[in-house]
C-alpha positions in Angstrom: -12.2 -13.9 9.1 -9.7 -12.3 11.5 -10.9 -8.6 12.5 -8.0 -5.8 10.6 -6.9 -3.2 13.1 -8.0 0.5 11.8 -6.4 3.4 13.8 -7.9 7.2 13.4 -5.1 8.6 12.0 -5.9 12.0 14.4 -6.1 10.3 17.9 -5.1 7.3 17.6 -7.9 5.5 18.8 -8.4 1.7 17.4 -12.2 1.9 15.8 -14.1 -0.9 16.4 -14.7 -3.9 13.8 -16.3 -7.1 13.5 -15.5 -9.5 10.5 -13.6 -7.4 9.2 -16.2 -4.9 8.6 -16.0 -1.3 10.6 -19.0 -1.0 13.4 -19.0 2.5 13.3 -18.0 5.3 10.7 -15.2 7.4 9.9 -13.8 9.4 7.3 -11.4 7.2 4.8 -9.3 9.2 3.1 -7.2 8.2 -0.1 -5.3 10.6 -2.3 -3.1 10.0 -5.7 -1.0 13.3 -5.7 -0.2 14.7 -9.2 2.5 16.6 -10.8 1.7 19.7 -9.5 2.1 19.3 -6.5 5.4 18.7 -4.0 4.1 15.3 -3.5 3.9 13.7 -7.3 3.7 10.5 -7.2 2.8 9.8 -4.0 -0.2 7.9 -2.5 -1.6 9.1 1.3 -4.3 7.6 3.1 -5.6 7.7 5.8 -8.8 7.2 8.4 -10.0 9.7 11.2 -12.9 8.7 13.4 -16.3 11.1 13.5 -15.5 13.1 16.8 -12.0 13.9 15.2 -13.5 14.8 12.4 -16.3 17.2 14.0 -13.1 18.6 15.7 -10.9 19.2 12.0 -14.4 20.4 10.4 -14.8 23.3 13.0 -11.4 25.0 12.7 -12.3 24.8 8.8 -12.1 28.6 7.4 -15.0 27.6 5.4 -17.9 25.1 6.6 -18.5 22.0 5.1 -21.1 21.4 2.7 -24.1 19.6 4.3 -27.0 18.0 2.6 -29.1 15.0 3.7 -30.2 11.9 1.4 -33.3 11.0 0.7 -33.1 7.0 0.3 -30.1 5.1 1.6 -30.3 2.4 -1.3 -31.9 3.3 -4.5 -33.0 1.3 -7.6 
């Protein structure tokens, strides 16, 4: 499987992947705007790497809501 290029959208930085599949994370971003907004109709997406997104969630007016999980896969 050939490896898809992903770019954060912020820095452009290439992130890195193998198979296809992203080696580390980022924030993927995909958003269906709706009538009221300027936008209707339109879809934006878009990926930004962790440090950019440390960076983005520090200027934030209000903080980001943290919490931690408790299992990673449940049943």
């Amino acid at each position: 499987m050939a490896d898809v290029i992903c770019y954060c959208n912020a820095c452009g930085r290439v992130l890195e992947s193998r198979d296809g599949i992203l080696q580390e994370d980022a924030l993927i971003v995909k958003k269906d705007w709706g009538y009221f907004s300027k936008k209707d109709l339109e879809v934006h997406e878009f990926v930004i790497c962790e440090d950019c997104y440390d960076a983005m969630a520090a200027g934030f007016a209000r903080p980001v809501s943290v919490s931690q999980k408790r299992e990673v896969l449940g049943g």
